[in-house]
N, C-alpha and C positions, 0 to 999 in steps of 0.2 A: 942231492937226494935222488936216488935213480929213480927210485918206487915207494910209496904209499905200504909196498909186500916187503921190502929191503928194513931189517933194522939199521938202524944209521944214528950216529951221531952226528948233528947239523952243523954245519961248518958256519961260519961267521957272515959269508956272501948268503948264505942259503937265509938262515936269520934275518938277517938284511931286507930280503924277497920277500918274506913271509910279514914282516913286519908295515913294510910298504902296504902291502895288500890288506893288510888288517887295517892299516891307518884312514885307506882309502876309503873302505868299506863304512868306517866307523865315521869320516866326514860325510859320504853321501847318506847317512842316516839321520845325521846330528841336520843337514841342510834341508832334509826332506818333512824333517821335523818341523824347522820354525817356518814349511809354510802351510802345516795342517791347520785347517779352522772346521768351523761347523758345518755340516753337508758333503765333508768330503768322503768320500768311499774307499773300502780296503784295496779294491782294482786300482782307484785312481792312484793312490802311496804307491802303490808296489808298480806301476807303471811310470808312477816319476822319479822312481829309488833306479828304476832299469835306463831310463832315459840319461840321468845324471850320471849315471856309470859309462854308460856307451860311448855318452858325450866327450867323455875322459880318454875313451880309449880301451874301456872294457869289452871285448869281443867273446868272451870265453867264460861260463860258470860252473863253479861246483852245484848251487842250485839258481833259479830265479827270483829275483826280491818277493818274499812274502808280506806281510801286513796283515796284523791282527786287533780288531777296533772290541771293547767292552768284554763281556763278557766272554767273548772269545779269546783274550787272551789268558783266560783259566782254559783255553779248551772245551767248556761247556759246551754237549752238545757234539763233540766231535767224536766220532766214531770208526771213520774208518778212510783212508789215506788223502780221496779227493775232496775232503771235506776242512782240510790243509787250506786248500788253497784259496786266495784273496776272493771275496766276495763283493754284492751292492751295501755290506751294512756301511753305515753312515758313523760317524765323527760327531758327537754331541757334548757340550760343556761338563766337564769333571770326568769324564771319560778316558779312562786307559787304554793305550797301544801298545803294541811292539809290532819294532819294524827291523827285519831279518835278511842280510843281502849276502850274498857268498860269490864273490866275483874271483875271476881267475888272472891276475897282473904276470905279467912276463911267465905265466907257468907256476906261476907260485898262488895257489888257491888263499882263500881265508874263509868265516865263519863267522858272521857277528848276529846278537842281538842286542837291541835298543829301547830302552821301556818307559816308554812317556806318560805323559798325560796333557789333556788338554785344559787346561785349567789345574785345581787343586783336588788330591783325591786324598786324604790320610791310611784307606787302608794302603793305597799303593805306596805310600811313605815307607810303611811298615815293612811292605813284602820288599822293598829296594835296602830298607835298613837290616834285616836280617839277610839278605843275598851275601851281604859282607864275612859275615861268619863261616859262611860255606865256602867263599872264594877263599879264605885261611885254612880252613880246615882242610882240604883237598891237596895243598900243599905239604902240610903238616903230613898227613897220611904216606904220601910217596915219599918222604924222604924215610917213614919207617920201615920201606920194603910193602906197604899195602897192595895188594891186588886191586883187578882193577872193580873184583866186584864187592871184594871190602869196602872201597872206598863209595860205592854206590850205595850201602848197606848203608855205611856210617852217613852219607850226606841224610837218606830218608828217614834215618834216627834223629839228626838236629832238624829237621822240621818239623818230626812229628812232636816234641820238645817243645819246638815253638808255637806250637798249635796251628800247624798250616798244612796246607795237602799240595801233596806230591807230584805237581801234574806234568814230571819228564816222563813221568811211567805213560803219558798217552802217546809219547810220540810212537813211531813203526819200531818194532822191536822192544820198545822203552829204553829208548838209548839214551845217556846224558853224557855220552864223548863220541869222538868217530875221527880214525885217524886222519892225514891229510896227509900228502906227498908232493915234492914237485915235477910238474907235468910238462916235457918238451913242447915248448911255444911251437905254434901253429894259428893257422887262422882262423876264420870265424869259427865259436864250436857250435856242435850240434847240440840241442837240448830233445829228451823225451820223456813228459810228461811231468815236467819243469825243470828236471836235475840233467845237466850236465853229461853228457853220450859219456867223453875222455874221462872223468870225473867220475862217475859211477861205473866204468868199466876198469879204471883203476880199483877203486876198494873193495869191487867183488876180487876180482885177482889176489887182493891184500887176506879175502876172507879164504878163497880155494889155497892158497899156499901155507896162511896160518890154521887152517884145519889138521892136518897130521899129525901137528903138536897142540893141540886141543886148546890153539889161541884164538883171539878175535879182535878186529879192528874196530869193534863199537862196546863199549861199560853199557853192560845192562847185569841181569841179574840171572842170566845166564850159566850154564857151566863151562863155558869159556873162556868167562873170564875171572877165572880162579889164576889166575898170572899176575904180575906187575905187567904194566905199559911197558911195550917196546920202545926203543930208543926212538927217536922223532917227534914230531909236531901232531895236538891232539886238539880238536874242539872241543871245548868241556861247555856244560850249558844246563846249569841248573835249575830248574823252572821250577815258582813255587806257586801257590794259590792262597787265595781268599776271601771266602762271601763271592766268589762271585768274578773277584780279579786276579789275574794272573801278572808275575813279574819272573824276569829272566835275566840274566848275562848270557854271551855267547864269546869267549876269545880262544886264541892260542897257549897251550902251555905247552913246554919244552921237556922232552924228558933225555935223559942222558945216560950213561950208564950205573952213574954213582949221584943223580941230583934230578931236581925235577922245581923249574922255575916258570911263572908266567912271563911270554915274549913281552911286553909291555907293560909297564904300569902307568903310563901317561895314556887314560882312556874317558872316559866320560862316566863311568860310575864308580870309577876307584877316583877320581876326583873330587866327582860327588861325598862318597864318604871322607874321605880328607877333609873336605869343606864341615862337615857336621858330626867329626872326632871319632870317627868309626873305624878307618882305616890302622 
């Protein structure tokens, strides 16, 4: 995949790449998980999600681990970009997280989010058991030729359904995909102002060259994205809420020119569903 701006159909090595880094991404979240306990802070996660990655050999991100503890993971409260990033709140029993890492392996970016809890929460049950449905439905959409901002339409239609609120619409833009490409290895990258120098000067480039055909490399609700998905590798990451708690997925899905599959399904909440008949 030359570029992130190139439409492409992914070659098998390239899969391969993307899959590795997803895998990667998604063990240093599952490992940062089992050593959260009480008193810990959303700095300290997101500073041992980077360490564990480093350790490994990650030199390069699409962005830096984030960490989102309680009520922050509905975004409550969050208004406007540096209010993103990992704070002192604290880690308290029954408390929900999401831990978010986007590391760069050999060039090949990923994208993940991870939705825990510390203890037992039931609504966060809820928001993990109905994410299932969305992770289908988005499938289901692109194989019928959906745009990308149909399909944004239809996810905020089944939640509104489910009686939950919306909360990808807080992210910058209200994005809930954003393309991904792979990137000529190099060495240590630069990061400003958490994301990625290589990284975010790739997907602007993706946004200046799909502007004269009134595309875009991020699903929001937009008028440009009145298109289907260009061929390649997409972050989809549908955030929901409730009372208070927020839950999310964040992986790869693949689009092609006649198909559209997720890169993996051996993940930690599509197992989770498995385990609890949902899948």
């Amino acid at each position: 995949m030359t570029s992130a701006a190139t439409a492409h159909i992914p070659h098998t090595e390239d899969l391969e790449g993307f899959r590795r880094s997803q895998r990667l991404a998604y063990a240093c979240a599952q490992a940062v998980a089992a050593t959260l306990e009480v008193g810990v802070t959303e700095k300290q996660a997101a500073a041992a999600m980077r360490r564990w990655l480093t350790s490994r050999g990650v030199n390069n991100w699409f962005h830096l681990p984030f960490a989102w503890f309680g009520d922050r993971t509905a975004f409550r409260g969050v208004r406007f970009p540096h209010q993103f990033f990992p704070t002192e709140a604290t880690l308290t029993e029954g408390m929900p997280y999401i831990l978010d890492c986007a590391p760069v392996v050999d060039g090949y970016p990923s994208d993940i989010g991870y939705t825990g809890c510390l203890g037992d929460n039931p609504t966060l049950d809820r928001l993990l058991d109905h994410l299932a449905e969305h992770r289908c439905l988005i499938v289901n959409l692109l194989h019928q030729g959906a745009t990308q901002g149909e399909v944004y339409r239809a996810v905020d239609a089944l939640a509104a359904t489910q009686g939950l609120d919306i909360r990808h619409r807080a992210y910058p833009f209200g994005v809930i995909a954003h393309q991904v490409g792979h990137q000529r290895p190099r060495g240590s990258g630069h990061t400003a102002f958490g994301f990625g120098v290589a990284s975010t000067a790739t997907l602007v480039r993706s946004a200046v060259v799909a502007a004269p055909a009134r595309r875009s490399p991020l699903w929001n609700r937009g008028l440009f994205s009145h298109q289907p998905p260009r061929p390649g590798l997409w972050a989809v990451e549908p955030h929901l809420g409730l009372d208070g708690v927020g839950a999310k997925f964040e992986e790869l899905l693949v689009v092609t020119d006649d198909d559209a599959y997720w890169l993996d399904d051996d993940l930690p909440h599509v197992r989770r569903w498995h385990e609890r008949g949902l899948a």
